[in-house]
C-alpha positions as CSV (number, residue, x, y, z in Angstrom):
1,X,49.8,-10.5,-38.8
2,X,46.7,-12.2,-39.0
3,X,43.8,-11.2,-36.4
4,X,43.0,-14.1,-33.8
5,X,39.6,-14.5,-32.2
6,X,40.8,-13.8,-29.3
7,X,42.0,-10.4,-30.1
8,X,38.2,-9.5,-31.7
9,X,36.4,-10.7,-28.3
10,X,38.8,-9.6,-25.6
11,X,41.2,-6.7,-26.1
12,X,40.8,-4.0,-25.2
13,X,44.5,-2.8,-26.7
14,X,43.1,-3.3,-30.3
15,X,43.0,0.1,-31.0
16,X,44.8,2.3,-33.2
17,X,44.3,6.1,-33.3
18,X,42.0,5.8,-35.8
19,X,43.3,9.2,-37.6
20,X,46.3,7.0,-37.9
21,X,44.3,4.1,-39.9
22,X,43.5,6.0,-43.4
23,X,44.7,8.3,-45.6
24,X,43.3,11.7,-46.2
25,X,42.8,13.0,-49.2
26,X,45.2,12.1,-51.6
27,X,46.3,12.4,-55.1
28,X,45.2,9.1,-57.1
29,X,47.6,6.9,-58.0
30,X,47.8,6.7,-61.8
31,X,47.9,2.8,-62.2
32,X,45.1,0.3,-63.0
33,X,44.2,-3.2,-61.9
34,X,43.2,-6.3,-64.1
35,X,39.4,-6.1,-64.0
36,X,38.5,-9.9,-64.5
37,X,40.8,-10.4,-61.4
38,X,39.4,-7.5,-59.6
39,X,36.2,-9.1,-60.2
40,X,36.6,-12.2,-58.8
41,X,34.5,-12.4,-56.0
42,X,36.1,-12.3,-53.0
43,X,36.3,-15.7,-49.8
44,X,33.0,-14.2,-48.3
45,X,30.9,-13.4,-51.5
46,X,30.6,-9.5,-52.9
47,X,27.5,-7.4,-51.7
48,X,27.0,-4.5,-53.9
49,X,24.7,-1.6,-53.9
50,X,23.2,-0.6,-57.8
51,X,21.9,-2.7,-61.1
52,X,24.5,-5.7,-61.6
53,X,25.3,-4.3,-65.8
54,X,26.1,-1.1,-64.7
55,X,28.8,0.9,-66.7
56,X,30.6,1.7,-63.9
57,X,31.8,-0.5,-61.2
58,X,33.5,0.8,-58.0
59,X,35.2,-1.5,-55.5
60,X,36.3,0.2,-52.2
61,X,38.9,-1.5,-49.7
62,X,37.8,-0.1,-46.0
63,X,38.4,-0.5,-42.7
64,X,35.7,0.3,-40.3
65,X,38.0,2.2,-37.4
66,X,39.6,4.3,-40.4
67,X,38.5,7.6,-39.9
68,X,38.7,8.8,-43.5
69,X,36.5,5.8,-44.5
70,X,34.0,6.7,-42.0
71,X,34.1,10.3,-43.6
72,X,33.8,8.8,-46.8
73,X,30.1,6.9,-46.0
74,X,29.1,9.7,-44.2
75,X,29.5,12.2,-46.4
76,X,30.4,11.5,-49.9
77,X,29.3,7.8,-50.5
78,X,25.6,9.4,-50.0
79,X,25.6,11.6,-52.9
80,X,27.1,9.5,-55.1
81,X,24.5,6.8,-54.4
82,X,22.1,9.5,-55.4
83,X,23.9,10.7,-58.6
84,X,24.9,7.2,-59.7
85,X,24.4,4.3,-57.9
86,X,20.4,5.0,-58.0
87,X,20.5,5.9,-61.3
88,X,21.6,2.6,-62.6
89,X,25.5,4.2,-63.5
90,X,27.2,2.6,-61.0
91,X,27.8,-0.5,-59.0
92,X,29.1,-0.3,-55.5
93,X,31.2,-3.0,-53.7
94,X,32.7,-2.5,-50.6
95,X,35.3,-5.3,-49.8
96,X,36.5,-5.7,-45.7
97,X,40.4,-4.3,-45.3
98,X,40.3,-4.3,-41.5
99,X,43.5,-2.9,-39.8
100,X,42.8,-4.0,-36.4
101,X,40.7,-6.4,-33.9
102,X,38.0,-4.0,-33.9
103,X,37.7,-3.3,-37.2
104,X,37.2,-7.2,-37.9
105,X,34.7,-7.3,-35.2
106,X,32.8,-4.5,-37.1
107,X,33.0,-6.4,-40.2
108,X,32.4,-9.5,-38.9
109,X,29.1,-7.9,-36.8
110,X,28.1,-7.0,-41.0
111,X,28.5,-10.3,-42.0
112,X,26.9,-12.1,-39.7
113,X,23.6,-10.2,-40.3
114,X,22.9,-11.5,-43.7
115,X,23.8,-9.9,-47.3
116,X,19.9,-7.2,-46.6
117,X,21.6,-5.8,-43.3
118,X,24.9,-5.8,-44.8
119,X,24.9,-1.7,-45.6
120,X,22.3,-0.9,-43.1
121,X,24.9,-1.9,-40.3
122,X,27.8,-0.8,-41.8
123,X,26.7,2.9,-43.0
124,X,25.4,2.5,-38.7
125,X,28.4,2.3,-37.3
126,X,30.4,4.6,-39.5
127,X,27.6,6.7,-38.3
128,X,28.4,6.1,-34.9
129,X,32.0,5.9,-35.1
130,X,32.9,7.8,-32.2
131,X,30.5,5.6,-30.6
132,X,32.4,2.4,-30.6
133,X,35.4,3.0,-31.6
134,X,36.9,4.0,-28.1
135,X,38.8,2.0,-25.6
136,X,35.8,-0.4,-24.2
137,X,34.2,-0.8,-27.5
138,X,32.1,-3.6,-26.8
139,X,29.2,-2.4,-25.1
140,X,28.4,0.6,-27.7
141,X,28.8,-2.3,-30.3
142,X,26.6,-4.6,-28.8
143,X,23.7,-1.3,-28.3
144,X,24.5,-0.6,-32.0
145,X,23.8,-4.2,-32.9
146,X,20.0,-4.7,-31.2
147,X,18.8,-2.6,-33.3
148,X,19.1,-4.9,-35.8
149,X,18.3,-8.0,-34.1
150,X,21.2,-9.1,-32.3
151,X,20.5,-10.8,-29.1
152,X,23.7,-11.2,-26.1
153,X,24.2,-14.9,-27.4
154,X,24.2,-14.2,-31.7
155,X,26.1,-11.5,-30.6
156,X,28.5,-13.4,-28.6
157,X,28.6,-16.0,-31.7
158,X,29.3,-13.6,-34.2
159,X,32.3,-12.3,-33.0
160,X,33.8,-16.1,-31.9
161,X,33.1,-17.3,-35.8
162,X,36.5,-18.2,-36.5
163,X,35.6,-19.4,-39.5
164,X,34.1,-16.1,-40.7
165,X,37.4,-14.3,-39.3
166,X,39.8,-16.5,-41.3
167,X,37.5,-15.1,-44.3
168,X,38.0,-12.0,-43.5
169,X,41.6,-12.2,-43.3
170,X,41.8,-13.9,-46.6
171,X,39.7,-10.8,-48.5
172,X,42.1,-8.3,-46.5
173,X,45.9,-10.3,-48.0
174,X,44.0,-10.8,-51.5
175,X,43.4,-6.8,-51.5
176,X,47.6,-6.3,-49.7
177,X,48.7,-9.0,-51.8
178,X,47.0,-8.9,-55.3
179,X,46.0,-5.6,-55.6
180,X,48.7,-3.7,-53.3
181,X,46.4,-2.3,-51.1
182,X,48.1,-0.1,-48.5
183,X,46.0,2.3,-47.0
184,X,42.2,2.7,-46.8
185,X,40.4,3.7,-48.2
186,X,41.5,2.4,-51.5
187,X,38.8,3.0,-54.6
188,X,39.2,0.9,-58.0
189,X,36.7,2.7,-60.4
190,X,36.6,0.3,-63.8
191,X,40.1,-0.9,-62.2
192,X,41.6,2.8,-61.7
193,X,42.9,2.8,-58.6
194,X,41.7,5.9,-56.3
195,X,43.5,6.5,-53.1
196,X,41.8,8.2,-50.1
197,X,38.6,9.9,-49.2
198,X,38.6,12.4,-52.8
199,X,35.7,15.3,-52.4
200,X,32.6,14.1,-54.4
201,X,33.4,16.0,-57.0
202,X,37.0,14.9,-57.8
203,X,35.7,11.4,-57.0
204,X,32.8,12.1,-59.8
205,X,35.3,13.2,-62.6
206,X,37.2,9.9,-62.2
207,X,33.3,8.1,-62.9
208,X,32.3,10.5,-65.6
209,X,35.6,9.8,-67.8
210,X,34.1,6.6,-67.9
211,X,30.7,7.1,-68.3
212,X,31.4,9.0,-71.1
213,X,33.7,6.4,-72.8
């Protein structure tokens, strides 16, 4: 059911236990996507992280009150950055799969800040998670967001961007629809799907078979 505007400004019912959100980790599903299609970019525009010819590209489907994606930033997305992205190996794109209100707030919070804030806000609040995502989660969001820039009224504006919701909603059925996404997080490395938040180094054999085709 699509998410209303309503629902991202007002309830406070618009949470799921987030442990019930994700998946943990989980054997990868041994099926592969069309790349060109994959590669389309999605209603809101792709922002990546790495060099745009890089051998590897990884496309992640998250929502921001999944748990298991906020493990994943935390903890595993750093070191691949350091081992791959930064070394020109890899392009990063994380694509917006929220599975609640609050998760499209999140996302929309990212959005709203320009493509340079983009990761900044987003590695933030997975950060922060237990920050915000709680039953009144607007105040801790609106905290989280000064700190980069938000005032009360682009705050306020933000989150009633219907426009920017609808987008949202259109990248999260493209990912159910196209690509049968039906859990986050959901990895396509070179168009392999990966399913769930795999340990660095399961997640790094996966990228090496292809860095070494």
């Amino acid at each position: 059911m699509p998410v209303t505007r309503r629902q991202v400004v007002t309830s406070a019912t618009c949470l799921v236990a987030a442990a019930a959100l994700g998946v943990p980790v989980a054997a990868r599903a041994a099926d592969t996507v069309d790349v060109a299609e994959l590669m389309k970019p999605s209603p809101l525009g792709d922002v990546w992280m790495g060099k745009d010819n890089a051998p590897v590209t990884i496309v992640e489907y998250a929502s921001m009150t999944c748990s298991h994606c906020a493990h994943f930033a935390r903890d595993v997305l750093p070191k691949i950055k350091e081992r791959y992205i930064d070394t020109g190996k890899v392009r990063y794109v994380l694509r917006e799969f929220p599975l609640d209100p609050l998760a499209a707030g999140a996302f929309m919070l990212a959005r709203c800040s320009g493509d340079d804030k983009y990761y900044p806000i987003v590695d933030s609040l997975f950060s922060q998670f237990n920050k915000w995502v709680v039953q009144n989660p607007i105040p801790p969001l609106r905290e989280i967001s000064k700190q980069f820039g938000y005032t009360q009224q682009s705050f306020d504006a933000c989150l009633q961007n219907q426009a920017l919701l609808d987008k949202l909603e259109e990248v999260r059925k493209r990912g159910s629809q196209t690509f049968n996404v039906q859990s986050t997080p959901t990895f396509f490395v070179n168009g392999e799907r990966v399913v769930g938040a795999l340990p660095l180094e399961e997640f790094a054999k996966v990228i090496d078979k292809y860095l070494k085709a």
